[in-house]
SEKE-600578 format. One record per residue: x, y, z of N, C-alpha, C in turn; residue number from 1; residue in one letter. Coordinates in Angstrom, 3 decimals. Each point is the difference from the previous one (the first is absolute). Layout:
N
<rec><n_X>X</n_X><n_Y>Y</n_Y><n_Z>Z</n_Z><ca_X>X</ca_X><ca_Y>Y</ca_Y><ca_Z>Z</ca_Z><c_X>X</c_X><c_Y>Y</c_Y><c_Z>Z</c_Z><resi>NUM</resi><resn>A</resn></rec>
...
//
This chain:
69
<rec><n_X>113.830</n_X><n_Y>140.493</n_Y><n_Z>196.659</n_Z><ca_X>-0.576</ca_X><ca_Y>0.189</ca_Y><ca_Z>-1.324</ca_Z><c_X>0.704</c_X><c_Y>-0.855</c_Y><c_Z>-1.054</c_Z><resi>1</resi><resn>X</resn></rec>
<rec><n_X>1.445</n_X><n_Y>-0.228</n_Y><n_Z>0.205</n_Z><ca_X>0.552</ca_X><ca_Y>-0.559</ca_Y><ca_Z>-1.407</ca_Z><c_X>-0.638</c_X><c_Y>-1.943</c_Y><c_Z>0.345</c_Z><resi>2</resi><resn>X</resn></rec>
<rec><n_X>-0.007</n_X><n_Y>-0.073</n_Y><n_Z>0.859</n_Z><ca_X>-0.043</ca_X><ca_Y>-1.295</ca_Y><ca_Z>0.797</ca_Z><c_X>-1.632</c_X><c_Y>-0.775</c_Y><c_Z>-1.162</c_Z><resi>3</resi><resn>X</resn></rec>
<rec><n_X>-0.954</n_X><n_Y>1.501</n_Y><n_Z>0.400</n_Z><ca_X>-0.916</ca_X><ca_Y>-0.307</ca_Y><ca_Z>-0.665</ca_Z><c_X>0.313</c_X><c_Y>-0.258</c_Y><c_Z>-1.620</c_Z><resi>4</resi><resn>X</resn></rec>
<rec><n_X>0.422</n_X><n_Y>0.888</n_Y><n_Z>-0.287</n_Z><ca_X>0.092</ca_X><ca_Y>0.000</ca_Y><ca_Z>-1.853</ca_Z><c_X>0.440</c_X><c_Y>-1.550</c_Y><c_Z>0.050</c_Z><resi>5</resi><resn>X</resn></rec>
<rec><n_X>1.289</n_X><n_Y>-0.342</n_Y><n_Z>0.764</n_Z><ca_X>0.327</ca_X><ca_Y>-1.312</ca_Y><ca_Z>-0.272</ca_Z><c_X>-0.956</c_X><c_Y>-0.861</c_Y><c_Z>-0.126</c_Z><resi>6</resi><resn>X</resn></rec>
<rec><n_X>-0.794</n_X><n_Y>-0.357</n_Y><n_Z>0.715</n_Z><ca_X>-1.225</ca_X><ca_Y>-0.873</ca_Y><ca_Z>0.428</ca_Z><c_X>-1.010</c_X><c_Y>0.326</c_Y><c_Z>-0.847</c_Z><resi>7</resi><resn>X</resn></rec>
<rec><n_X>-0.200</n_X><n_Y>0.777</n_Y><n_Z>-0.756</n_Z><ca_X>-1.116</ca_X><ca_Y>0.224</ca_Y><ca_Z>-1.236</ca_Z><c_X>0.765</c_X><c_Y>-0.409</c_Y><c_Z>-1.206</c_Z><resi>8</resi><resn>X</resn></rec>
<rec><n_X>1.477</n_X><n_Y>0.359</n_Y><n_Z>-0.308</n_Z><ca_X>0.303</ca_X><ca_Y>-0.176</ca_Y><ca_Z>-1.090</ca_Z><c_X>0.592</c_X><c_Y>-1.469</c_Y><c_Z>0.062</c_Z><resi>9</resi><resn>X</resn></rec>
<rec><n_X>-0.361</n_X><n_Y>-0.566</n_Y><n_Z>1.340</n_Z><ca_X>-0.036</ca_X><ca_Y>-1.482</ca_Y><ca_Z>-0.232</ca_Z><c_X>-1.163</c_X><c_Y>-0.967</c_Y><c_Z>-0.519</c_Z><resi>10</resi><resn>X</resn></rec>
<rec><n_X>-0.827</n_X><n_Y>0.726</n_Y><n_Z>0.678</n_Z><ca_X>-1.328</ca_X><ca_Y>-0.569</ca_Y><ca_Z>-0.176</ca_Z><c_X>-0.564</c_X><c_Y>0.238</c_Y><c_Z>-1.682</c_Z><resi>11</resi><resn>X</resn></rec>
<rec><n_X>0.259</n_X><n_Y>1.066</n_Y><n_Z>-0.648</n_Z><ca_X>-0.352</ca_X><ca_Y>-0.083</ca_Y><ca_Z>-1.133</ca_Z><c_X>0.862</c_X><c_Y>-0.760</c_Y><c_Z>-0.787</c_Z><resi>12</resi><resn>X</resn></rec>
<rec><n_X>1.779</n_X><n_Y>-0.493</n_Y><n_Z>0.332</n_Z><ca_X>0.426</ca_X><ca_Y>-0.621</ca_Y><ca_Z>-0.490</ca_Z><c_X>-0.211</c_X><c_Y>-1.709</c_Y><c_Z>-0.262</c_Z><resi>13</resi><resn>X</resn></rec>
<rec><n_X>-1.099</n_X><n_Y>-0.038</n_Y><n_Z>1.110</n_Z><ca_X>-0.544</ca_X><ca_Y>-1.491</ca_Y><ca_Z>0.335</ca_Z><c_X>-1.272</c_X><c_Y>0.060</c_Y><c_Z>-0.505</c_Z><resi>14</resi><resn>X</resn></rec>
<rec><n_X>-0.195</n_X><n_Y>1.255</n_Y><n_Z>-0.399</n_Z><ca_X>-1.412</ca_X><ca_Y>-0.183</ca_Y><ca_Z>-0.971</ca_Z><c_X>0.009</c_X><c_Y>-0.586</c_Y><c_Z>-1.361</c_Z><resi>15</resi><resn>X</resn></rec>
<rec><n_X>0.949</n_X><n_Y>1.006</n_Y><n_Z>-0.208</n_Z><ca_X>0.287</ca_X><ca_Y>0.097</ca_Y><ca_Z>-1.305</ca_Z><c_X>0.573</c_X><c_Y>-1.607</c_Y><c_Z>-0.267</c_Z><resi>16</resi><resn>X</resn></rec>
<rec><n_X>0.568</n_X><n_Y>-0.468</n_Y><n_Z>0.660</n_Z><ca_X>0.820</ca_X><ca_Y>-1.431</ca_Y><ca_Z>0.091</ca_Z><c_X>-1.187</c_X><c_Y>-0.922</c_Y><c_Z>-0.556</c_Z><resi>17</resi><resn>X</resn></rec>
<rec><n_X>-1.012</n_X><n_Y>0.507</n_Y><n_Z>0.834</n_Z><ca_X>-1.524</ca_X><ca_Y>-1.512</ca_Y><ca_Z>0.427</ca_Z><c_X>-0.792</c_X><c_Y>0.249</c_Y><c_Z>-1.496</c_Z><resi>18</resi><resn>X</resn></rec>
<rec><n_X>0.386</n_X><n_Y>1.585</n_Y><n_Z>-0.235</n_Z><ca_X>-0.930</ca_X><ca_Y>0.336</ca_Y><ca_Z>-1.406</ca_Z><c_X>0.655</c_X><c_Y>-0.795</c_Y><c_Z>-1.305</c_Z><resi>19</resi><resn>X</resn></rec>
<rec><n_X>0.952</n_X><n_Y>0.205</n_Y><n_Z>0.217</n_Z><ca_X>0.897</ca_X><ca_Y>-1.048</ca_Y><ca_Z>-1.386</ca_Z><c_X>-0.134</c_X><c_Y>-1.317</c_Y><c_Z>0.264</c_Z><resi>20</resi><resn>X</resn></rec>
<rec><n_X>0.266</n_X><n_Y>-0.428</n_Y><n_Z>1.025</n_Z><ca_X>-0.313</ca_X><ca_Y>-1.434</ca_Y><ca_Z>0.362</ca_Z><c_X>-1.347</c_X><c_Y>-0.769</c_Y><c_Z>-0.482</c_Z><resi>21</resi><resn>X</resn></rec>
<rec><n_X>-1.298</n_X><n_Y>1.138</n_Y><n_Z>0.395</n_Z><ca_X>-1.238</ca_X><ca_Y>-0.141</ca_Y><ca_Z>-0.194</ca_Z><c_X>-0.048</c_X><c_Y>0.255</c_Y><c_Z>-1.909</c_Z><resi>22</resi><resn>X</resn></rec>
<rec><n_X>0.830</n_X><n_Y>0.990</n_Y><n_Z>-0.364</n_Z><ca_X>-0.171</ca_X><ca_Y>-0.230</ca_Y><ca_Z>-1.799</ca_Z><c_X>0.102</c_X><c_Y>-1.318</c_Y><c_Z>-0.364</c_Z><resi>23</resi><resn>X</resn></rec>
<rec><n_X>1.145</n_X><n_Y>-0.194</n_Y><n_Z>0.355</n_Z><ca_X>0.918</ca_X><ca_Y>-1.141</ca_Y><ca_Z>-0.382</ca_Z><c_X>-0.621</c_X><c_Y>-1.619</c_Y><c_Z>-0.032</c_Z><resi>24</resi><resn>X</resn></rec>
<rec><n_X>-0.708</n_X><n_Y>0.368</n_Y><n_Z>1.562</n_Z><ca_X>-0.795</ca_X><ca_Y>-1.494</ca_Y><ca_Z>-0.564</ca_Z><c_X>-1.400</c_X><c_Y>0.444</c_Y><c_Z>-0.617</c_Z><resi>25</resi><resn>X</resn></rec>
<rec><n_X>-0.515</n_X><n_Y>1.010</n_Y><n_Z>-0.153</n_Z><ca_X>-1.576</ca_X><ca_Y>-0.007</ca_Y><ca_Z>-0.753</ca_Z><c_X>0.646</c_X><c_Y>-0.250</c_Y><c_Z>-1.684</c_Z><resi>26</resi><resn>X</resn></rec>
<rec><n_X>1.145</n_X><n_Y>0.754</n_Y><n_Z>-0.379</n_Z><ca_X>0.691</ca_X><ca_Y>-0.205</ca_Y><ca_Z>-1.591</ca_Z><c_X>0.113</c_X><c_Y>-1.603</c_Y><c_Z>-0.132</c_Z><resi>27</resi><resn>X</resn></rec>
<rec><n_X>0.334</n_X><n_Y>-0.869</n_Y><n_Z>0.624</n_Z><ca_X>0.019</ca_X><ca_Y>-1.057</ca_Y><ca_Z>-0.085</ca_Z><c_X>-0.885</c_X><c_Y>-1.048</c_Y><c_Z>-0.118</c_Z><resi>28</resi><resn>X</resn></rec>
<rec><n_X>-1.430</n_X><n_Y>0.324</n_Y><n_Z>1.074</n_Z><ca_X>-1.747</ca_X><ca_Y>-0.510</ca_Y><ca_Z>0.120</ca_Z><c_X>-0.494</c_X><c_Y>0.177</c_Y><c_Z>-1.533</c_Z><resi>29</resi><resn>X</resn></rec>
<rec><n_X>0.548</n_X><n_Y>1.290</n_Y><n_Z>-0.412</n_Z><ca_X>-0.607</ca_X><ca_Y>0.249</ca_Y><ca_Z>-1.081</ca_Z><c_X>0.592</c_X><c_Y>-0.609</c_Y><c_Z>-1.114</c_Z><resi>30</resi><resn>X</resn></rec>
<rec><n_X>0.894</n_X><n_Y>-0.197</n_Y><n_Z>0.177</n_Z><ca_X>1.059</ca_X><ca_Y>-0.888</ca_Y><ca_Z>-1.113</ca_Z><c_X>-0.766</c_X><c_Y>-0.812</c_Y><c_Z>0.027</c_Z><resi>31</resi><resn>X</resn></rec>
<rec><n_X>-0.197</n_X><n_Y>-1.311</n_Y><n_Z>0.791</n_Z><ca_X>-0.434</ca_X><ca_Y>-0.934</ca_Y><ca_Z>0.388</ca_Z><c_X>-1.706</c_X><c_Y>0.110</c_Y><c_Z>-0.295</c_Z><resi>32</resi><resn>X</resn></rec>
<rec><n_X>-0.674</n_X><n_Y>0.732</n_Y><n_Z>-0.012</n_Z><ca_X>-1.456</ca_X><ca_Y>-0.116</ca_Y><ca_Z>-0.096</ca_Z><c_X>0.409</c_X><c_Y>0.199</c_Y><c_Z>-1.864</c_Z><resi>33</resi><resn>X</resn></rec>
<rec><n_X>0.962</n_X><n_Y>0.481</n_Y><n_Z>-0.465</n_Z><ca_X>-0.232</ca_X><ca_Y>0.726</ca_Y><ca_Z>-1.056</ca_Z><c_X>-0.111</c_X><c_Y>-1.858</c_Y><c_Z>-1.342</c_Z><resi>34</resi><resn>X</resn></rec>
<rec><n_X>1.450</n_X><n_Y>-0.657</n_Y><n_Z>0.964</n_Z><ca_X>-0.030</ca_X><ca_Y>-1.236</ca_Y><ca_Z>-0.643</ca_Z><c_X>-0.598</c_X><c_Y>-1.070</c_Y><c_Z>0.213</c_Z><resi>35</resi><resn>X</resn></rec>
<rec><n_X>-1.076</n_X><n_Y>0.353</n_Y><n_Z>0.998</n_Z><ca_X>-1.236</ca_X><ca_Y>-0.731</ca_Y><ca_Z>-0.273</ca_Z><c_X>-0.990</c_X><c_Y>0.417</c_Y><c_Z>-0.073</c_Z><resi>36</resi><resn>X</resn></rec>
<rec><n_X>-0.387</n_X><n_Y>1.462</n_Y><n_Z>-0.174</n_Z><ca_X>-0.716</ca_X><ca_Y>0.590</ca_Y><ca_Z>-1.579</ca_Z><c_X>0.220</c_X><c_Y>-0.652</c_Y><c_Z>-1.130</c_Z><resi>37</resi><resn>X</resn></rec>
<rec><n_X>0.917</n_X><n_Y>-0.120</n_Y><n_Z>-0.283</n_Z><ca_X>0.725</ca_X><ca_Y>-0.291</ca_Y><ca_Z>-1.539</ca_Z><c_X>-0.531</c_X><c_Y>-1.297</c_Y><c_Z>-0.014</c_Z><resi>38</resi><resn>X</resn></rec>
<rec><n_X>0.308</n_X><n_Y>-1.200</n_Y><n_Z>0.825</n_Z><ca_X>-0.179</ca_X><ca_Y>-1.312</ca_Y><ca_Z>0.144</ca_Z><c_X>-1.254</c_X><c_Y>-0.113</c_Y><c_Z>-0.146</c_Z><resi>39</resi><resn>X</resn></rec>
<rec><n_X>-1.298</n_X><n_Y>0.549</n_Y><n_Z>0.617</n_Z><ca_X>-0.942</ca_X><ca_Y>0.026</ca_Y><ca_Z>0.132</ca_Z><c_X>-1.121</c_X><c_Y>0.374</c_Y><c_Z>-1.304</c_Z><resi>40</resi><resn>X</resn></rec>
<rec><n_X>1.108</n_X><n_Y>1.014</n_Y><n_Z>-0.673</n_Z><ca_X>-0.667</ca_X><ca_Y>0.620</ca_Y><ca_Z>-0.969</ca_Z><c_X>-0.130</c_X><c_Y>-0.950</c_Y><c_Z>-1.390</c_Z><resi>41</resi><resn>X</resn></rec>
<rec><n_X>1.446</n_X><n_Y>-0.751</n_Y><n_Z>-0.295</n_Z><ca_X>0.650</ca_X><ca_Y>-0.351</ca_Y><ca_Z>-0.935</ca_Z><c_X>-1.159</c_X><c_Y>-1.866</c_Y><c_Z>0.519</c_Z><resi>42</resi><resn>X</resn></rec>
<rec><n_X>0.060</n_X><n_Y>-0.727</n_Y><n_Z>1.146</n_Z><ca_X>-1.040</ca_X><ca_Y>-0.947</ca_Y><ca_Z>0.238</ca_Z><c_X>-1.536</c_X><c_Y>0.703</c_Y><c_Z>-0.938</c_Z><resi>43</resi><resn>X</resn></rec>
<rec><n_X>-0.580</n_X><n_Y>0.809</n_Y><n_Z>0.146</n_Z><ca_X>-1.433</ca_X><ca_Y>0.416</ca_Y><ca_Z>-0.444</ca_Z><c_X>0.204</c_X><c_Y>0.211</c_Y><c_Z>-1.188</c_Z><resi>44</resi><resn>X</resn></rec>
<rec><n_X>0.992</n_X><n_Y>0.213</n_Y><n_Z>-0.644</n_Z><ca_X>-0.269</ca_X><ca_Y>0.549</ca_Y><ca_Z>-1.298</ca_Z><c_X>0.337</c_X><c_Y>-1.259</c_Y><c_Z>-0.637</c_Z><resi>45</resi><resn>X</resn></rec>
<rec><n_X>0.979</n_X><n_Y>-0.896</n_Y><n_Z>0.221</n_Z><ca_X>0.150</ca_X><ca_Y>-1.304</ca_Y><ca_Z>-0.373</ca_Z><c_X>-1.085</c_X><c_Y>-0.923</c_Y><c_Z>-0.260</c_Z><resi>46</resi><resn>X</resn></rec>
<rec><n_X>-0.749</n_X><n_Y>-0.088</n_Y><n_Z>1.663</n_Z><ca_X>-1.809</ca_X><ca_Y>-0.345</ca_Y><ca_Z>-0.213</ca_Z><c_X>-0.823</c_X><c_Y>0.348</c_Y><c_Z>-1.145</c_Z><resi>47</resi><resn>X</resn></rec>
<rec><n_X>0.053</n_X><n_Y>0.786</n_Y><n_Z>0.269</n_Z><ca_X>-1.384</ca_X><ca_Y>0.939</ca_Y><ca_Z>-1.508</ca_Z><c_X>0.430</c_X><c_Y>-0.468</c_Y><c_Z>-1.039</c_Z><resi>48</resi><resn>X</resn></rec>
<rec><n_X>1.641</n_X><n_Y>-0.081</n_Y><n_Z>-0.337</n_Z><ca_X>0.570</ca_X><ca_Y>-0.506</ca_Y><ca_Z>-1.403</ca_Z><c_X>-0.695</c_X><c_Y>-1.326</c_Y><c_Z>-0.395</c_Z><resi>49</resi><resn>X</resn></rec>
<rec><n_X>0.470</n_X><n_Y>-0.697</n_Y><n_Z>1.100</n_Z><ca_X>-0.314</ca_X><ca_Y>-1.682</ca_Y><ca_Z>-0.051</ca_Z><c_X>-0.968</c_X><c_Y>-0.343</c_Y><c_Z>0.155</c_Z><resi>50</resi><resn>X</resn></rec>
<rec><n_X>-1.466</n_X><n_Y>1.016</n_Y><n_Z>0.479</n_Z><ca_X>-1.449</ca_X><ca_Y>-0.256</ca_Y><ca_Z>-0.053</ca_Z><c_X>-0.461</c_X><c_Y>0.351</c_Y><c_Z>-1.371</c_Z><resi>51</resi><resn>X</resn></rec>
<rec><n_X>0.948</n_X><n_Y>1.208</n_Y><n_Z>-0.260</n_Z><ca_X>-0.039</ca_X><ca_Y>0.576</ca_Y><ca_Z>-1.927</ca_Z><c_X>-0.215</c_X><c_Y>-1.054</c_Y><c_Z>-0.873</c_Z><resi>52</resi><resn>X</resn></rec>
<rec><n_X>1.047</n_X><n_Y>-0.550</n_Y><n_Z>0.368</n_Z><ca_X>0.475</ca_X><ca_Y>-0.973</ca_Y><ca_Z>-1.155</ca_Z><c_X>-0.784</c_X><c_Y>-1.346</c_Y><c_Z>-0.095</c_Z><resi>53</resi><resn>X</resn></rec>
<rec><n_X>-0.395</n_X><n_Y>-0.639</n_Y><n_Z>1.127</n_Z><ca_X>-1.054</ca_X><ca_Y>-0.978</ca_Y><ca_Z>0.310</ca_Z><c_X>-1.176</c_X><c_Y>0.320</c_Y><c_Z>-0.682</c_Z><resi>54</resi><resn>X</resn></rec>
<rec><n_X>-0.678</n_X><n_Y>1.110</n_Y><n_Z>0.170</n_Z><ca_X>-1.306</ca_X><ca_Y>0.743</ca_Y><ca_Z>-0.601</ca_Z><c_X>0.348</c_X><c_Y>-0.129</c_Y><c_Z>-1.623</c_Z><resi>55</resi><resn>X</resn></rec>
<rec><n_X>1.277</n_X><n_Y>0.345</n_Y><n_Z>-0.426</n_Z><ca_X>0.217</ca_X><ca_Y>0.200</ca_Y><ca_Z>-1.678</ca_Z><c_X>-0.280</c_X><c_Y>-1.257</c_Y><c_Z>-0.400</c_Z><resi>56</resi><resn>X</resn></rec>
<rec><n_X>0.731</n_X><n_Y>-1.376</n_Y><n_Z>0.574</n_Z><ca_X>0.291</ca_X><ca_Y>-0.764</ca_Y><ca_Z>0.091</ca_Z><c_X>-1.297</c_X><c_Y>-0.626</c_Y><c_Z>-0.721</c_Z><resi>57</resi><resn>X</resn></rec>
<rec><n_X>-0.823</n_X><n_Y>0.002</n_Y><n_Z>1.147</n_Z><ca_X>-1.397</ca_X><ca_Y>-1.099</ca_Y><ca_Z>0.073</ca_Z><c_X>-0.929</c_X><c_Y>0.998</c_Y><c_Z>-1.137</c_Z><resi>58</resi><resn>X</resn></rec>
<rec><n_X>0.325</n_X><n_Y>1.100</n_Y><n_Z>-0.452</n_Z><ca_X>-0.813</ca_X><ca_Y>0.949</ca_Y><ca_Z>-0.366</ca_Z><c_X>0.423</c_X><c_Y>-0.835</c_Y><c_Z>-1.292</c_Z><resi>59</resi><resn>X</resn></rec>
<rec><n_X>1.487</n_X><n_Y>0.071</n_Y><n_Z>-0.757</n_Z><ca_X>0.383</ca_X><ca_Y>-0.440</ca_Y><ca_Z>-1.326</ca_Z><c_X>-0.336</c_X><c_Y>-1.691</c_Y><c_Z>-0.373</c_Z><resi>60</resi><resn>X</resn></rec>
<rec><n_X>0.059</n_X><n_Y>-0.647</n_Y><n_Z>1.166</n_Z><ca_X>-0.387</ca_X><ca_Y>-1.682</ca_Y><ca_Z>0.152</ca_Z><c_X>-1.912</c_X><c_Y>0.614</c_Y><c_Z>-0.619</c_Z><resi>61</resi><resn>X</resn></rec>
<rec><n_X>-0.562</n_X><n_Y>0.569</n_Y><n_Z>0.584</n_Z><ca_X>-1.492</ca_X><ca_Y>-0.096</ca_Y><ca_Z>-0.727</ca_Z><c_X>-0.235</c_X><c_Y>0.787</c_Y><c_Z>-1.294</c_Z><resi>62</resi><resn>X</resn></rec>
<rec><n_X>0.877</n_X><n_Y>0.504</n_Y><n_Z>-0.163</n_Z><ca_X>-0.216</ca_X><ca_Y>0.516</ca_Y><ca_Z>-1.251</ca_Z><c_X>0.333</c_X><c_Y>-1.230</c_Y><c_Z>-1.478</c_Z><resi>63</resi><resn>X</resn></rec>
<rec><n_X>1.323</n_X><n_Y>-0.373</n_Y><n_Z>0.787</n_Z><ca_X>0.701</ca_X><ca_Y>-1.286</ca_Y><ca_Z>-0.992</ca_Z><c_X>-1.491</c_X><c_Y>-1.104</c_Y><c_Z>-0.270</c_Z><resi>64</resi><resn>X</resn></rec>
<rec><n_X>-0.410</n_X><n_Y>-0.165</n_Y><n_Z>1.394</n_Z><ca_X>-0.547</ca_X><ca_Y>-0.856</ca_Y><ca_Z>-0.128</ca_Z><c_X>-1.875</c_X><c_Y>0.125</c_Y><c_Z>-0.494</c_Z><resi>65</resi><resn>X</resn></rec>
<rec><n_X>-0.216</n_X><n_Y>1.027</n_Y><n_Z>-0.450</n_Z><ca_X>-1.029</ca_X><ca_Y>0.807</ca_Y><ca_Z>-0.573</ca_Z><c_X>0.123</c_X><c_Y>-0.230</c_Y><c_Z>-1.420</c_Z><resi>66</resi><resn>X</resn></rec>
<rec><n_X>1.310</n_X><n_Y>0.255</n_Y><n_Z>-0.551</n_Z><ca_X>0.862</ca_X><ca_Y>0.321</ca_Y><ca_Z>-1.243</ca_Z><c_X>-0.114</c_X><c_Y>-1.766</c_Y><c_Z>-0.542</c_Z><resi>67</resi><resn>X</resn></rec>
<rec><n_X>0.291</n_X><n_Y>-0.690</n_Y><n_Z>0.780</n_Z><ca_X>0.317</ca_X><ca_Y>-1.809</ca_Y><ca_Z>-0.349</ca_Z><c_X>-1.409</c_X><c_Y>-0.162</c_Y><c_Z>0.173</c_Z><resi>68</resi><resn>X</resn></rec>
<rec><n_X>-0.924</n_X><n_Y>0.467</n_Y><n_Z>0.007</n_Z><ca_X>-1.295</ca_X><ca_Y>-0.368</ca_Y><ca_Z>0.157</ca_Z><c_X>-0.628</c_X><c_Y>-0.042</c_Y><c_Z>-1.196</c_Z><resi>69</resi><resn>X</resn></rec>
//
């Protein structure tokens, strides 16, 4: 009987081992997806700015040039 306890309270000790192991690298994937979320996010919003500003751009060029008319 004790032989057994040994052999279970090993096996959960090798669980428990694989379970932290297994945190340890998903905390990290996610790190990693998180900073290229960020990368990803901060690219698109940059876009829209610089399509913004193109649109203001050509929008204020016809107005000027409405105005000089």
């Amino acid at each position: 009987m004790p032989d057994e306890i040994i052999d279970e309270l090993r096996a959960i000790r090798n669980e428990m081992r694989r379970l932290s192991e297994n945190q340890m690298m998903t905390s990290r994937a996610i790190s990693g997806l998180r900073d290229d979320l960020e990368l990803m996010i901060r690219a698109e919003i940059g876009g829209l700015f610089a399509h913004l500003e193109t649109r203001l751009e050509h929008r204020i060029d016809q107005v000027v040039r409405k105005i000089a008319e």
